[in-house]
Structures are given as structure tokens and as C-alpha cells.
N, C-alpha and C positions, 0 to 999 in steps of 0.2 A: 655654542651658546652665544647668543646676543646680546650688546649692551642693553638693553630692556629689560629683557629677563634678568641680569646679573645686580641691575639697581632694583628689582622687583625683589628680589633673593637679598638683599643687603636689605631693604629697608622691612622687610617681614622680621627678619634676625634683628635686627636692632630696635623695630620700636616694637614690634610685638614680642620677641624672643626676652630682652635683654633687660624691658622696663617691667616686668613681672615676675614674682614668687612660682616658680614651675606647680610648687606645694598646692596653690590656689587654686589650680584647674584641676585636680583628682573629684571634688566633690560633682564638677557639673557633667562628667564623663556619662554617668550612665543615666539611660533614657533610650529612646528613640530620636535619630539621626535623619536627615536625608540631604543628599547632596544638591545642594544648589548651585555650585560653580566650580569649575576647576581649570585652574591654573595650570597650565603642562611649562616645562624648565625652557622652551623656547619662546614662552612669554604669550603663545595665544589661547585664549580662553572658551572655556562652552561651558553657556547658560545649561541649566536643568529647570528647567520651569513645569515638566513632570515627571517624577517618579514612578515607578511600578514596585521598587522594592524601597524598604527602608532597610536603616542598620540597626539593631538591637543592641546596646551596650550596658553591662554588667560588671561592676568591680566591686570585690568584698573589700570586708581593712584590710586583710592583708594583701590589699594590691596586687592580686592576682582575678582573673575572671574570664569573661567571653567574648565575644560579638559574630553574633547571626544574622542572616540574612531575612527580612521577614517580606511577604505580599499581601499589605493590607485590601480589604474586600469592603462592600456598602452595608453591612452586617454591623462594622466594628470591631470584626474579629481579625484575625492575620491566621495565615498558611506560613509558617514555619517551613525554612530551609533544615535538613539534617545536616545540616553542617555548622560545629562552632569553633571559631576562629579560640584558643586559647590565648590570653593576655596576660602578662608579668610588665607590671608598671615600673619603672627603675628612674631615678634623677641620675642623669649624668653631663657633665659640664654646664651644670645650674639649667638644665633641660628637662622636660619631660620625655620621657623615652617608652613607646608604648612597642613591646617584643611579641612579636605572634608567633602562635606554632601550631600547626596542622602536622598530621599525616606525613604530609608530601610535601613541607617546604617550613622556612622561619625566616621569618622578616621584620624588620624595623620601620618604625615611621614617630616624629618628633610633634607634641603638639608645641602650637605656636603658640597659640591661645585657646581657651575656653571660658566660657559663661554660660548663663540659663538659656543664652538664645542660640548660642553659633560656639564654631569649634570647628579651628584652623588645624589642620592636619601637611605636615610636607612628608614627602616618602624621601626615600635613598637616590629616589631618580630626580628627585629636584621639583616634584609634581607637586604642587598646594592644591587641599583638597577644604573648599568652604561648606562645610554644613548645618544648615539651620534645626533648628528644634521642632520633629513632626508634629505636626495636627491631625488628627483624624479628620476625615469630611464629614463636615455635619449636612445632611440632606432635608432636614428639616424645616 
């Protein structure tokens, strides 16, 4: 890992992590997601300027719920993935801690931040994941 990355990684944790109630970002979690950039842990980045899938996110109160894979169409409808990512929401060290479980694997990833518009995601491998709030296309 590179000094880049490593003050990229320190200042996510610190001003995004550290100056926020983790509590606060539960309500803007669910919605439709799509990736607009992502951060890999040796600091170089790639634009997503288009998507073909988005992410579907679902959490009831009791902080438990989903996230699917959807492919929106010019209709306005979506083709649904059969696959749903199970989610168990947990605070741990004043974090938000989003626990997945499939089938075939469970894994962790920390938001950093959340709002109505975007929703900072880092994984276990150091990867920040920035995603904006989808719009369908209006063809109109």
C-alpha cells in the first residue's frame, strides 16, 4: 500500500467516519444505488459514468434486510437478479457495519457516510465504493 492510499484511508476515517452519528445513515440506506466511482486500497480510481445494473437496498427496523442486483430497461421497469444479498445492520466501534450472507460466503463492509444523494461504502480490502442515488432515464 502506498502513502496515497494510506492518507486516503486516514482522512475517509477521520472526517467522514469519525465526525458523524453511524445511527444517521440507517434511514438513507434503502433505495436504488449505482456506482459512480471506486476507490481500490492502492489509491487509483475508476469513473462509472455507466451502469447496466444497479443495487436495490432494503432495510426493515429491525435492521435486518437485502440488496439485489437490478437491470433497469426504457420501459421503467427492472429485470431482477434472483439473487438477494441478506443484510444484518450492526454499530461497532461507533461504525456502521453492514454483514452480508449469501449461500456461498459472508462478508463485511463499513459505511463511511450516507445521505439522500451518495453512500460511501469501504470493504475489508480497503476498496471505497462511492455510490450515487439512481434516476431512472427519462426519455421524454
Amino acid at each position: 500500500m502506498n502513502l496515497k492510499s494510506i492518507y486516503l484511508i486516514i482522512f475517509a476515517f477521520f472526517f467522514l467516519g469519525c465526525s458523524k452519528d453511524p445511527n444517521t445513515f440507517i434511514p438513507h440506506l434503502n433505495g436504488y444505488w449505482e456506482i459512480e466511482e471506486v476507490t481500490l486500497s492502492n489509491g487509483t480510481k475508476k469513473a462509472y459514468n455507466y451502469n447496466d445494473t444497479v443495487d436495490y437496498i432494503e432495510i426493515s427496523d429491525s435492521l435486518t434486510g437485502f440488496r439485489t442486483k437490478l437491470k433497469p430497461n426504457f420501459s421503467g421497469t427492472y429485470k431482477t437478479s434472483t439473487v438477494k444479498e441478506r443484510i444484518e445492520i450492526k454499530i461497532e466501534n461507533d461504525s456502521l457495519q453492514l454483514m452480508y450472507s449469501t449461500p456461498y460466503s459472508n462478508w463485511k463492509e463499513t459505511v463511511l457516510n450516507a445521505n439522500k444523494d451518495q453512500l460511501l461504502i469501504i470493504n475489508t480490502n480497503k476498496d471505497m465504493y462511492l455510490y450515487k442515488r439512481y434516476e431512472p432515464l427519462n426519455l421524454e
